[in-house]
C-alpha positions as CSV (number, residue, x, y, z in Angstrom):
1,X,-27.0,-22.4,38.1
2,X,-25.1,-22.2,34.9
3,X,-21.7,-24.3,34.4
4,X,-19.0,-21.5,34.4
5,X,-16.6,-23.8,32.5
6,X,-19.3,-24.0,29.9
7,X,-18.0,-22.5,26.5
8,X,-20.3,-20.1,24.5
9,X,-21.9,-21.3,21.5
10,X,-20.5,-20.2,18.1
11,X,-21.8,-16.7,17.3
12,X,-22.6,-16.2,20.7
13,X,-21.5,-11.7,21.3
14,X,-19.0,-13.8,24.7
15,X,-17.1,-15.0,21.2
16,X,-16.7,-11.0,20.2
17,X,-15.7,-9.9,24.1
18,X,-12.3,-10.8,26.1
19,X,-11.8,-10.2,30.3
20,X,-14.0,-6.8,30.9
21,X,-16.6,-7.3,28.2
22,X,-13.6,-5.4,26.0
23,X,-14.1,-6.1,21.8
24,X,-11.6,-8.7,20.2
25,X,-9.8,-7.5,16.9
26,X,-9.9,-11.2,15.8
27,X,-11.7,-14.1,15.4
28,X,-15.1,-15.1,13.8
29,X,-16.9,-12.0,15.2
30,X,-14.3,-9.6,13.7
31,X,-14.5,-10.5,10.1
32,X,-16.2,-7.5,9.8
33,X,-13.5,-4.9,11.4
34,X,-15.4,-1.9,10.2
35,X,-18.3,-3.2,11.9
36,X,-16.2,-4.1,15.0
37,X,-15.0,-0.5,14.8
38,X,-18.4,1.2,14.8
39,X,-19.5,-0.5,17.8
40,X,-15.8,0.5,20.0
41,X,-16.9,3.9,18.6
42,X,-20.7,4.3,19.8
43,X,-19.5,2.7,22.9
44,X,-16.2,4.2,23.9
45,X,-15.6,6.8,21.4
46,X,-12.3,8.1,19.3
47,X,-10.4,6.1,21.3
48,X,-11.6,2.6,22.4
49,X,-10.2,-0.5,24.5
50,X,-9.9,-3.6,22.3
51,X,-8.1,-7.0,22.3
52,X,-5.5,-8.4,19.7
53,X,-4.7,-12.0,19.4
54,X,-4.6,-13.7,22.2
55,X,-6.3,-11.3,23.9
56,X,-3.2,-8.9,24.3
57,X,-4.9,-5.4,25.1
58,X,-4.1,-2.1,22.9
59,X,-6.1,1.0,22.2
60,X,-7.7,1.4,19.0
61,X,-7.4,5.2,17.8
62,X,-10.8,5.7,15.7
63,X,-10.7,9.6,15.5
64,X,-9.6,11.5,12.6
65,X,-8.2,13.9,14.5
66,X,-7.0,11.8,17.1
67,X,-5.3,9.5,14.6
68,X,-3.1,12.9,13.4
69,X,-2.2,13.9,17.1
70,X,-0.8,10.8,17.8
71,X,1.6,10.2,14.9
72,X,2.5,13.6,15.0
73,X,3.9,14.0,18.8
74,X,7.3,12.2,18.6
75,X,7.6,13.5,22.0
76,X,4.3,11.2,23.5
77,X,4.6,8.4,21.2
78,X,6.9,5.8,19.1
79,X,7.2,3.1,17.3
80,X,9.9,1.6,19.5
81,X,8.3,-1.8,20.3
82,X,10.9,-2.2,22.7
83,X,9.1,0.3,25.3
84,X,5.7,-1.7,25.2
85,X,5.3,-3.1,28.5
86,X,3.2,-6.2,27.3
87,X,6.5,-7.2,25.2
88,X,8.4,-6.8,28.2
89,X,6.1,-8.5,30.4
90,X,5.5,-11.5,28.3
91,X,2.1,-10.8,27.6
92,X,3.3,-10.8,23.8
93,X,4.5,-14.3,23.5
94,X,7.4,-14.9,21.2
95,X,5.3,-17.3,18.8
96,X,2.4,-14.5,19.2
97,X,0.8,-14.9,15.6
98,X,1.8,-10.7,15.0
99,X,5.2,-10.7,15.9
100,X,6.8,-10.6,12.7
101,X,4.7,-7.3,12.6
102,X,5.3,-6.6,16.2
103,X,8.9,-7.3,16.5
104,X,11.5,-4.5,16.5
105,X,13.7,-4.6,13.5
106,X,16.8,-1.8,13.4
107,X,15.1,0.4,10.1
108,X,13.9,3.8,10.2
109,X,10.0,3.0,10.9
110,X,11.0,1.8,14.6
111,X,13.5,4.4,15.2
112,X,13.5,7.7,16.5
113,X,15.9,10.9,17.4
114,X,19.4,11.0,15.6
115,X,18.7,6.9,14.6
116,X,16.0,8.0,12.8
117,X,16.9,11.0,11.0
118,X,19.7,9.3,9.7
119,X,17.9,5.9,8.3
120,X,15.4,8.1,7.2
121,X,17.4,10.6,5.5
122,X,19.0,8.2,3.7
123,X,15.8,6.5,2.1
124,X,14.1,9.7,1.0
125,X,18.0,10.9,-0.3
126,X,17.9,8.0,-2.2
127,X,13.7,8.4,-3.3
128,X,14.9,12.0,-4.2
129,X,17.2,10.8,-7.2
130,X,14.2,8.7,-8.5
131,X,12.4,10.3,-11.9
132,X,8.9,10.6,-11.5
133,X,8.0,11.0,-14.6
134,X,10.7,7.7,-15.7
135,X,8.2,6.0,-13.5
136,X,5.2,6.9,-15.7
137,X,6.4,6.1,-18.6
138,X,8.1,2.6,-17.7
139,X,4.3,2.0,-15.7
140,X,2.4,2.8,-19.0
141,X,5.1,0.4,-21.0
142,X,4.6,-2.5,-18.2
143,X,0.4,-2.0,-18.6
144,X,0.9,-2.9,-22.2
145,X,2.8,-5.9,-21.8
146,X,0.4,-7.3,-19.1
147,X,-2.9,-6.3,-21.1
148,X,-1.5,-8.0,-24.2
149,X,-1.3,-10.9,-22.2
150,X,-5.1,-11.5,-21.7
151,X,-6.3,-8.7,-24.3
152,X,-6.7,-11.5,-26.8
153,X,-9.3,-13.7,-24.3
154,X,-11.9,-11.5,-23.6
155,X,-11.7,-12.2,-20.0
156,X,-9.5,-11.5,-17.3
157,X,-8.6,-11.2,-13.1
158,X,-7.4,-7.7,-12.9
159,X,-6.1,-9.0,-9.5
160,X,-4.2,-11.7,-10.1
161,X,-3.3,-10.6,-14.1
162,X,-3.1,-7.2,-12.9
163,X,-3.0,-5.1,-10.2
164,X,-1.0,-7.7,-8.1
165,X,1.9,-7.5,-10.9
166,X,2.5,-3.9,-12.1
167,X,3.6,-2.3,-8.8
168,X,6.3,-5.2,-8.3
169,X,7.6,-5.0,-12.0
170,X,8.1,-1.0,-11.6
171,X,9.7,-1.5,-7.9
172,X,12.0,-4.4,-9.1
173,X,13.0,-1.7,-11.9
174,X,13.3,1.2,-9.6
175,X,15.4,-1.0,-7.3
176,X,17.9,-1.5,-9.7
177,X,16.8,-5.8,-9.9
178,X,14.1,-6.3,-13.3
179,X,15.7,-9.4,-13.4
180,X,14.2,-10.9,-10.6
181,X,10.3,-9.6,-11.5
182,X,8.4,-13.1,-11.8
183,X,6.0,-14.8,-10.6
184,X,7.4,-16.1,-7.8
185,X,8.4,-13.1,-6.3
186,X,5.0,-11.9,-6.5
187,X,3.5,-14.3,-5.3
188,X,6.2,-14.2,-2.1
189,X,5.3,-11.0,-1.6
190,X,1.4,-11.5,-1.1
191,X,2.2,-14.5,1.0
192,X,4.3,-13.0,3.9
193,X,2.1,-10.3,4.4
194,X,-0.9,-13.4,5.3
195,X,0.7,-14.6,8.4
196,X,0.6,-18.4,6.8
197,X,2.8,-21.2,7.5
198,X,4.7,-20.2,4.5
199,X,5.5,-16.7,5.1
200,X,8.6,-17.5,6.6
201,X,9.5,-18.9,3.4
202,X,8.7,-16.5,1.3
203,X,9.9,-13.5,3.9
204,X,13.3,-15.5,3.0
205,X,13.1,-15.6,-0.8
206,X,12.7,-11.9,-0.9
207,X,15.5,-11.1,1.4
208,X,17.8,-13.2,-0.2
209,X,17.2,-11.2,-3.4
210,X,17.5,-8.3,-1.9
211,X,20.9,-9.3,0.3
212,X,22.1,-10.2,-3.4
213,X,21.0,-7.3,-4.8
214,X,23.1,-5.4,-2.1
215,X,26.2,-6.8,-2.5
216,X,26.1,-6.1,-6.4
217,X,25.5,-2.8,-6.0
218,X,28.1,-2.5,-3.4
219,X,30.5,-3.4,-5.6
220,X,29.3,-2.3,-9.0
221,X,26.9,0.7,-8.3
222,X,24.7,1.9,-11.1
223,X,21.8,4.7,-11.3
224,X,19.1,3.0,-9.4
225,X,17.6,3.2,-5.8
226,X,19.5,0.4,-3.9
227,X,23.1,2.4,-5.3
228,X,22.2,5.8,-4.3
229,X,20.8,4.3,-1.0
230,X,24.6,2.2,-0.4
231,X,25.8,5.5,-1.6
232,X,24.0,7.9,1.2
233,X,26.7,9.8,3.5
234,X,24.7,8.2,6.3
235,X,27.1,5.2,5.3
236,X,24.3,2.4,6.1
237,X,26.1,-1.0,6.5
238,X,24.6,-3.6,4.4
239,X,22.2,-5.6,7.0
240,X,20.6,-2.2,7.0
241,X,20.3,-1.8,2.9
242,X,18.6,-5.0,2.5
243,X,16.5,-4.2,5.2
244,X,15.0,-0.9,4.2
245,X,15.3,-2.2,0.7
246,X,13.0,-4.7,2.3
247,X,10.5,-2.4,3.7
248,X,10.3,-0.2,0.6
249,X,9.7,-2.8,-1.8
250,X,6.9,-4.6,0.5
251,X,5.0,-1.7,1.6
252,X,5.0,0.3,-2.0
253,X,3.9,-2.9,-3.3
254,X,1.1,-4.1,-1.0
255,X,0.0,-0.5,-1.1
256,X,0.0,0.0,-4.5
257,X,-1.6,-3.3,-5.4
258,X,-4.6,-3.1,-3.0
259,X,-4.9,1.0,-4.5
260,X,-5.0,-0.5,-7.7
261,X,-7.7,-3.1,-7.2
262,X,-9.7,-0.7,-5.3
263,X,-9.9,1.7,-7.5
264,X,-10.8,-0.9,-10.5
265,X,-13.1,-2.4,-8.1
266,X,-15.4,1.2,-8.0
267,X,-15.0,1.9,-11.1
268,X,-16.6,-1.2,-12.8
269,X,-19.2,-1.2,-9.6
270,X,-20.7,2.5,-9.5
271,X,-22.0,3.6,-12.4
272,X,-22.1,7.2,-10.9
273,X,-17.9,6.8,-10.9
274,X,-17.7,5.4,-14.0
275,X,-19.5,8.1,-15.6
276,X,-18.0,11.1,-14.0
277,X,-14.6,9.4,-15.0
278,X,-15.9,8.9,-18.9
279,X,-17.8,12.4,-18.8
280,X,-14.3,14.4,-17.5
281,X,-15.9,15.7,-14.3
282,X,-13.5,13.5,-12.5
283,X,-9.7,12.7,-13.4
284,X,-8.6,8.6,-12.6
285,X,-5.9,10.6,-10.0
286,X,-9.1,12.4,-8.5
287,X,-10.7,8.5,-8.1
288,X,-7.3,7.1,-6.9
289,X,-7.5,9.8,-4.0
290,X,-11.6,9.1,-3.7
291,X,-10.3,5.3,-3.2
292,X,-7.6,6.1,-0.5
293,X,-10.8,7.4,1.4
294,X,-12.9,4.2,0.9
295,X,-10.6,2.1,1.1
296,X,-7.4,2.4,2.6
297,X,-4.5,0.0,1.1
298,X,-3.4,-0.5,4.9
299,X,-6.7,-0.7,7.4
300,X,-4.4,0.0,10.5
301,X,-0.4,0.1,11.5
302,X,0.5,-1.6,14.1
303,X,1.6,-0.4,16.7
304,X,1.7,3.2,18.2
305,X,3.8,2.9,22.0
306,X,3.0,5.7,24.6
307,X,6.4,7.1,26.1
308,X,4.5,8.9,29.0
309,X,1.6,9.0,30.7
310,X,-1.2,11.0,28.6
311,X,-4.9,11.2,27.7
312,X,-5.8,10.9,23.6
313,X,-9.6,11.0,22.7
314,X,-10.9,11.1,26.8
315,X,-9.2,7.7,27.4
316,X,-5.9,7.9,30.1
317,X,-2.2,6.0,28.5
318,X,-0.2,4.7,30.2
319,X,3.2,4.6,29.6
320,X,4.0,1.8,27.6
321,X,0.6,1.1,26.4
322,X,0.1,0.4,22.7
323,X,-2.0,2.6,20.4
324,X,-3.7,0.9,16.8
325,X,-3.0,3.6,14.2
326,X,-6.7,2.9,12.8
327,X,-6.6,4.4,9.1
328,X,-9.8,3.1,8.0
329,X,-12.0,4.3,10.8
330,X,-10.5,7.8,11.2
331,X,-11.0,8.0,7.1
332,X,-15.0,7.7,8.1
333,X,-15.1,9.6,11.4
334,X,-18.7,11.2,11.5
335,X,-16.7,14.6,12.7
336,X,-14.7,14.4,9.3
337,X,-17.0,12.8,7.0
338,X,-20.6,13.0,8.1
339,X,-21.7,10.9,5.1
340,X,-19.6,8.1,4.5
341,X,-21.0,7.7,1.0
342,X,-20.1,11.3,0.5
343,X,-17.3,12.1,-2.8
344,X,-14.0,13.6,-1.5
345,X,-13.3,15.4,-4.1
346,X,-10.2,17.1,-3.7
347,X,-9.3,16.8,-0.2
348,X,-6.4,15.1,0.3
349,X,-6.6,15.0,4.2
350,X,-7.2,10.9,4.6
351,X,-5.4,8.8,6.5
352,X,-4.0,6.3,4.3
353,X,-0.1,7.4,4.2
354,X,0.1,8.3,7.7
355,X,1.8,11.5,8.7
356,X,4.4,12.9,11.1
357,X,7.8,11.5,11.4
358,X,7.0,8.1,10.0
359,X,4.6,9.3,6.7
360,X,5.2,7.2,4.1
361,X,8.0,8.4,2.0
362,X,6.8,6.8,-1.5
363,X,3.2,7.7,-1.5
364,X,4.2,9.5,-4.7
365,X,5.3,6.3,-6.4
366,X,1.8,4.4,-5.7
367,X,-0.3,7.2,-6.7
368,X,1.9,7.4,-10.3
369,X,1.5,3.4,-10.5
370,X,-1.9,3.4,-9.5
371,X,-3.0,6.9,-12.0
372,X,-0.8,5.4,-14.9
373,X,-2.4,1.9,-14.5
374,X,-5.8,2.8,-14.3
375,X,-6.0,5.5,-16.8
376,X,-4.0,2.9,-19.2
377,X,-5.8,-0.1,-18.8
378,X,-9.4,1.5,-19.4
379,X,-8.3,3.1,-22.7
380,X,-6.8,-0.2,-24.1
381,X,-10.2,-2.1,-23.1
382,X,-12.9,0.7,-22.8
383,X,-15.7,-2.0,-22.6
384,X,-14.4,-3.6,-20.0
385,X,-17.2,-4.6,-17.5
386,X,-17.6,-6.8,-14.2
387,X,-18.4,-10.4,-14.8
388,X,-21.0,-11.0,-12.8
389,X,-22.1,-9.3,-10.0
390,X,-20.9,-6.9,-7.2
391,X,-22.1,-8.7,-4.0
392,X,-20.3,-11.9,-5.6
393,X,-17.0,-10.6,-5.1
394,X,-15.2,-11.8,-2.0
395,X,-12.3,-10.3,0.0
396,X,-9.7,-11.6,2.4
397,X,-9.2,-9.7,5.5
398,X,-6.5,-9.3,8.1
399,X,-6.5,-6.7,10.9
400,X,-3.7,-4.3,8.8
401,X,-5.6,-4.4,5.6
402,X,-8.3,-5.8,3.7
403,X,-7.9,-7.7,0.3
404,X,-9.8,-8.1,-2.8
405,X,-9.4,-11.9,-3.6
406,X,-10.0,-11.4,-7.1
407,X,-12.1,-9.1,-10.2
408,X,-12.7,-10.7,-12.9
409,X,-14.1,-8.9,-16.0
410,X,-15.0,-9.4,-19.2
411,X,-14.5,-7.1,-22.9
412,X,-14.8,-7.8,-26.6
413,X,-11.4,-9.5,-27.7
414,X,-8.7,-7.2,-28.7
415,X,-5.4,-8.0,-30.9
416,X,-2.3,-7.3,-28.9
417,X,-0.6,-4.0,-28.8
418,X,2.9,-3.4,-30.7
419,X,5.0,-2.1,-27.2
420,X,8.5,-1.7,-27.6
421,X,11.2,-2.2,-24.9
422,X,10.4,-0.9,-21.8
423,X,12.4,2.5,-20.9
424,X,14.8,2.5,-18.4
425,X,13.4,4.7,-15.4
426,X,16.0,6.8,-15.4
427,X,17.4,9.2,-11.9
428,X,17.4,13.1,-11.6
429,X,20.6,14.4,-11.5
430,X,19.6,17.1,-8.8
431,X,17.5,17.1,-5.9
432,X,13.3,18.1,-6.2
433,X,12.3,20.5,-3.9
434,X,10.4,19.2,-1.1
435,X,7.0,20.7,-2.7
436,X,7.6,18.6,-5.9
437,X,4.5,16.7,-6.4
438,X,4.0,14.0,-9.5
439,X,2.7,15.3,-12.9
440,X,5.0,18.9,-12.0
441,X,6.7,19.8,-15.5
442,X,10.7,19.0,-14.9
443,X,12.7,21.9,-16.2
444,X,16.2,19.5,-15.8
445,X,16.5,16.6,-18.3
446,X,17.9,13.1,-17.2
447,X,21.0,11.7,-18.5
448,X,19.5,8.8,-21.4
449,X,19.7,5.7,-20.0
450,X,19.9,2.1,-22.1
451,X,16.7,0.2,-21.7
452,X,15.4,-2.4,-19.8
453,X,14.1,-5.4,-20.3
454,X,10.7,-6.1,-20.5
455,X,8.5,-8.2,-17.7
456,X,8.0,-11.5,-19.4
457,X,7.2,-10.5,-23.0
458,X,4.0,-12.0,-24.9
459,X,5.2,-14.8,-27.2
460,X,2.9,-14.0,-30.2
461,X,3.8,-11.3,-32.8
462,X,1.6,-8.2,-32.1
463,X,-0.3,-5.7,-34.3
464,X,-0.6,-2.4,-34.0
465,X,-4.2,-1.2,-32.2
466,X,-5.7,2.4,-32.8
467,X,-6.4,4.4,-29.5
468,X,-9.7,3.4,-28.3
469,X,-12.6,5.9,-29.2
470,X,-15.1,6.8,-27.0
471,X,-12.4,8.5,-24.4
472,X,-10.5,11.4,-25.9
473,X,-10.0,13.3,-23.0
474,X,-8.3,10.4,-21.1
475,X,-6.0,10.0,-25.0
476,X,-5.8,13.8,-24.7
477,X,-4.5,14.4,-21.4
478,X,-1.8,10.5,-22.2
479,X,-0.3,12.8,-25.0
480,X,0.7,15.6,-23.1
481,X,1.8,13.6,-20.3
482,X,3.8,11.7,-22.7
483,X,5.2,14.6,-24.6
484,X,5.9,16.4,-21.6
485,X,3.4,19.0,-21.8
């Protein structure tokens, strides 16, 4: 007889199972989540027992369908981790690796009723005064000035050079704080989203620019997010700005700069993509939406409570259970997308911004960062190809999202480009209509505003380069964006 003290060697299947033979969302045997998923599915379904860390149970939502249900009935379910009975039980220790992602925080994304309609309503009152089309051009101006930087080598990490920078330097601008777009602030920014021994830290760098941020504004306002946001007739007290100034700024840009990277990433790996994009049969904003398909910025959304007892996907809740908001596998549930592999052309039905009460309010913003960047970048360097090969490229995962580590790339040389100041992105004076999508022609006209700085200028003295050939339906379709058109 066997020795039941006896621990499993490693990749042993006991490693992937907890009490009950139910999965484990962590761990060596979960590196591969969307494999992890696919077996909760064949064996449980659209909804599916699992484990998080230390082996605190929640239900993991794998149908498409099901996914939608759940974040729109207010009335069933929450995000009020207050009301999940393993936080009240102690099940979810204090130190448990996910709290900070866990733990209940007084901003709109945990609130609910009146609370919530009036933290919400002041963030998308505030989103509502923001100029789309301010954003574009002050995205295009910031792809410039980080292009020139490595234009001149040949050789670049459009991760790291790239797609981890140009959401935070238009957010900083769209806050109302250029000033503070560095390094440092993006680099705080990847770092408390990893859990590491750091986060803390860095968690504490960004709030303390954003409590500064809120106090200036308090007392000087000016036309930028953070004043009409201070500014709101909700009257939000100032603990309250810097957090939801908090949660905008993080979650445009870890969503943005995983869309971006993604979307690179297929580009310079399919050939089929890359050739539809060249041949005009499909637009970079048709790819960015192909990409929030493939590969969701945020895998999953922790966490989903149940306020009664109910049944989602076959599987009975229980009042105060937790639910996984799973974004990548109910984007490639068979029921809604037979073939995985298939193109999405024009459906807009994924998962990736959520839905219901809590839909993300800025989805907009990314997909202007992410169309602006991409289009921009690959008409500056039109040869631009991977450097080395696809199955060499490595990625750093976590249960909310999955990360490419870096893309580097390679292009003949280029001089820089001659960019002038980067334009203010200036507010709309009234409100857009709640149908207003990005790339809709504007009939009002902004007051001008002065411009902004520039994020960290190139040093050398640039020349003026021609438009690329080779892609005169992407420098078509820049002019009439930029003229308005």
């Amino acid at each position: 007889m066997g020795d039941p003290t006896a621990v499993p060697p490693p990749g042993c299947p006991a490693h992937a199972v907890g009490t009950g033979g139910v999965r484990r969302l962590y761990g060596p045997e979960a590196e591969d989540l969307g494999a992890v998923y696919e077996k909760l599915r064949a064996e449980h379904g659209s909804v599916a027992p699992a484990l998080l860390h230390d082996d605190v149970p929640i239900w993991v939502v794998l149908g498409h369908s099901e996914n939608m249900h759940m974040v729109r009935s207010p009335s069933q379910f929450c995000r009020d981790t207050r009301q999940w009975s393993a936080l009240q039980d102690g099940t979810v220790k204090p130190d448990h690796p996910l709290m900070p992602h866990i733990a209940w925080q007084p901003i709109c994304c945990h609130a609910e009723g009146n609370e919530h309609l009036r933290l919400r309503g002041a963030v998308t009152g505030a989103m509502s005064t923001i100029d789309h089309r301010g954003i574009r051009r002050y995205a295009n101006r910031a792809t410039q000035h980080l292009v020139n930087k490595f234009c001149k080598d040949g050789r670049a990490d459009l991760v790291s050079q790239f797609a981890e920078h140009l959401p935070m330097a238009v957010m900083c601008e769209i806050l109302g704080m250029p000033e503070e777009y560095s390094e440092r602030i993006v680099q705080a920014a990847r770092d408390m989203l990893k859990g590491t021994e750091t986060a803390i830290a860095s968690n504490a760098y960004i709030m303390d620019a954003l409590t500064r941020l809120t106090v200036r504004r308090r007392a000087e306002p000016k036309e930028d997010f953070t004043s009409h946001l201070i500014n709101h007739p909700a009257r939000l007290n100032d603990e309250e700005i810097s957090q939801h100034l908090r949660v905008v700024l993080i979650a445009a840009y870890e969503t943005t700069a995983n869309l971006l990277a993604n979307v690179l990433r297929v580009v310079l790996t399919d050939p089929r993509f890359r050739a539809q994009l060249n041949g005009g049969q499909m637009t970079v904003p048709e790819a960015v939406e192909q990409s929030l398909w493939d590969e969701p910025p945020f895998s999953t959304i922790l966490p989903y409570i149940a306020k009664q007892d109910t049944e989602l996907g076959g599987q009975r809740i229980r009042t105060g259970d937790a639910l996984l908001f799973g974004i990548a596998p109910g984007n490639v549930d068979p029921r809604v997308r037979p073939d995985p592999k298939a193109h999405m052309q024009g459906n807009r039905s994924h998962l990736a911004f959520g839905g219901g009460p809590h839909e993300c309010p800025g989805q907009d913003i990314g997909r202007a960062i992410a169309d602006v960047g991409v289009d921009a970048l690959l008409t500056r360097l039109p040869d631009v190809e991977l450097a080395g090969y696809e199955d060499e490229l490595s990625w750093r995962s976590f249960i909310l999202n999955r990360h490419l580590v870096e893309l580097p790339v390679k292009f003949e040389p280029k001089p820089q480009q001659d960019v002038t100041l980067l334009p203010s992105i200036n507010p709309v004076p009234l409100q857009r209509a709640d149908n207003w999508q990005v790339g809709m022609v504007r009939t009002e006209s902004p007051a001008p505003q002065p411009t902004a700085p520039e994020p960290e200028p190139a040093t050398e003295s640039p020349t003026v380069v021609p438009e690329p050939a080779g892609r005169p339906n992407v420098f078509r379709r820049l002019l009439r964006w930029w003229r308005g058109e």
